[in-house]
C-alpha positions, 0 to 999 in steps of 0.5 A, a space after each residue: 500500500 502506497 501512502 500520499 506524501 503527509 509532509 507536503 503542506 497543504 493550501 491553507 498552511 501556505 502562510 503559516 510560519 514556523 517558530 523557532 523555540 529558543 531552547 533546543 532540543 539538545 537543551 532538553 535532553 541534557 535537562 533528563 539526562 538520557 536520548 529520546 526516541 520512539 519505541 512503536 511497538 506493532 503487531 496484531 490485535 491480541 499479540 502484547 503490544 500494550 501488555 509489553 509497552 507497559 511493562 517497559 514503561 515501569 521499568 524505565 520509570 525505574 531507572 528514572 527515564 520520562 517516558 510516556 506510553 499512547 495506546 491505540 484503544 487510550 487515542 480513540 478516546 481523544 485525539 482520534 475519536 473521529 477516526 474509524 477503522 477503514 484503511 485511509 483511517 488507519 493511515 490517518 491514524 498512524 499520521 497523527 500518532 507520528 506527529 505526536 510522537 515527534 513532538 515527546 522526542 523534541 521535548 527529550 522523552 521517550 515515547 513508547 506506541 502500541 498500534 496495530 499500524 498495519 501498513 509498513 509505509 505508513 510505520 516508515 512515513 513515521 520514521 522519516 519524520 525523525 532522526 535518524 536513530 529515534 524511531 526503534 520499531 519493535 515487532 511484536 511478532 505473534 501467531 494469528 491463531 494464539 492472538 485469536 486465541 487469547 481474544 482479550 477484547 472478544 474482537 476476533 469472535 466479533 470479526 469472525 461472526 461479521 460483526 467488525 468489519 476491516 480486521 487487520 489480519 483477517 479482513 484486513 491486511 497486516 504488513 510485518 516488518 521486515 526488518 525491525 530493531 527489535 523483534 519479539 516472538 512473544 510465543 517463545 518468550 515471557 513478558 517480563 523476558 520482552 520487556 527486558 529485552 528492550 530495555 536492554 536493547 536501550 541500553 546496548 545502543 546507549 538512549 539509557 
């Protein structure tokens, strides 16, 4: 799936001009005293994203890093309440999810995302917004048929008796990535075994 180019202004942004904060974001990192970055953590519905996202989360609160968690169900309430689930929703989605995640890592936090964000072109259209190094894609990489089979939201019952219609996996597509920083086959490993996995990928690669 192709995606239009989002950074290209549009016509009533044409007479908009950027203002230029005095503190910069090198300023900030050195106020919190670790690298900021994105951890977008993607996978079906039912794989972990959120569980693992979580766990990470206490464990850089412990290690004293600011950090902020946005979940994909926690944004629907709010900022993409207007947004469905068709596939130019999803991509607006992701769009709006990029740029937020843009502004924790100018503030110098790190920011962990749990989406299904199904579309690699919309996961790499995030990337280009950063630099480099900031976005660390964590493949949350769990079988169709376990995700189904823990069901925690009872969506897969729902999809499969035609009640949701767009469900990424099923009726919808779902594009792996191909080569993520972090890949997580949750069938293998704990929660407690992913989440540690990340944090240390962090800390190999220096953010903390």
């Amino acid at each position: 799936m192709t995606t239009k180019n989002l950074t290209t202004p549009k016509p009533a942004q044409q007479n908009i001009v950027w203002h230029q904060a005095l503190v910069t974001p090198a300023q900030r990192q050195h106020l919190k005293g670790h690298k900021p970055a994105v951890l977008w953590f993607t996978g079906l519905s039912g794989s972990g994203k959120s569980t693992i996202a979580n766990a990470v989360e206490v464990k850089l609160n412990q290690l004293s890093v600011h950090s902020y968690l946005l979940d994909g169900d926690n944004v629907r309430h709010g900022l993409n309440g207007d947004l469905g689930f068709s596939d130019t929703d999803r991509v607006e989605n992701i769009r709006r999810i990029g740029e937020v995640a843009k502004l924790f890592v100018d503030s110098g936090s790190v920011v962990l995302t749990a989406f299904i964000s199904p579309f690699i072109a919309d996961r790499q259209q995030v990337r280009s917004l950063l630099p480099d190094g900031d976005f660390i894609e964590v493949f949350v990489d769990t079988p169709f048929a376990v995700c189904e089979s823990r069901d925690p939201k009872g969506l897969y019952k729902k999809a499969r008796n035609g009640e949701i219609a767009h469900f990424t996996g099923l009726t919808s597509d779902y594009e792996a990535p191909l080569s993520p920083e972090i890949h997580l086959k949750t069938a293998q490993y704990t929660i407690e075994q992913s989440a540690q996995h990340v944090v240390q990928y962090l800390r190999d690669n220096g953010y903390v």
